[in-house]
N, C-alpha and C positions, 0 to 999 in steps of 0.2 A: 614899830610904827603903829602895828594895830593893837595893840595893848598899850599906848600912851591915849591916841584916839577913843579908845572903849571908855579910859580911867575920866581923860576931861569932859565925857559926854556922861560921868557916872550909868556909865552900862557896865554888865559884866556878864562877861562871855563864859557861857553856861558847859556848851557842849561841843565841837565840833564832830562833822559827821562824814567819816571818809569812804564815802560810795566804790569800794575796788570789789575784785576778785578774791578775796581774802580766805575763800574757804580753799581758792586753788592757791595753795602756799608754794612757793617758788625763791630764789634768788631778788627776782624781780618786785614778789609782792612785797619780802623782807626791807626792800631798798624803799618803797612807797611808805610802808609802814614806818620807819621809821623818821621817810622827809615829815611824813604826817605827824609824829610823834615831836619833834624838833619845833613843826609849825605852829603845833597848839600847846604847847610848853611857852616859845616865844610872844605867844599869844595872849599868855593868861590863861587857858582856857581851865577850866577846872575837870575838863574829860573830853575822851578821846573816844568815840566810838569807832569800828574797823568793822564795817558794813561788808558782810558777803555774799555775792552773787546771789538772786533767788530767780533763776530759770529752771528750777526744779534737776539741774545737773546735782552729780553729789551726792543724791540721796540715796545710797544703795547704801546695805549694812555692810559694814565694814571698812568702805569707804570713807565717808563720813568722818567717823573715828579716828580711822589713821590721819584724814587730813589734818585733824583738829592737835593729834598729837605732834605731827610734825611740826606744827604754827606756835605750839607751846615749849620747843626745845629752845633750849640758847641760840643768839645770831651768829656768833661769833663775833660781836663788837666788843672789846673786851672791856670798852666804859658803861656796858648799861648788860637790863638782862632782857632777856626776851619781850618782844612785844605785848606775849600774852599777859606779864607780870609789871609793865609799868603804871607807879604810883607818881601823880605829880606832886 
């Protein structure tokens, strides 16, 4: 619907920009991340950004890191690969 809309108004939907908790990787963020990935696919959109918390949580050494490695492992979806690796 929004990517017919976008086409007959010749716009073209550039970025979407998914405001979560992304650096705190979870189950939950997995499942967000990818309605969001499904949504701007559907979309058209030509990119996906996955917007991480900035209250200044996080930021200790070592933390950091591991979250970031944890959010770049596979989902277990067995049709796509991780969030951190989608190309549309």
């Amino acid at each position: 619907m929004i990517k017919n809309a976008a086409a007959r108004h010749g716009l073209t939907i550039i970025s979407i920009n998914a405001l979560q908790r992304f650096n705190e990787w979870n189950d939950t963020r997995a499942a967000e991340a990818w309605s969001s990935i499904d949504y701007a696919r559907d979309c058209g959109a030509k990119a996906l950004v996955l917007v991480p918390v900035n209250d200044g949580s996080g930021k200790q050494d070592g933390i950091r890191q591991a979250n970031l490695r944890t959010a770049l492992q596979p989902s277990g979806r067995r049709d796509r690969r991780s969030p951190g690796a989608i190309d549309f």
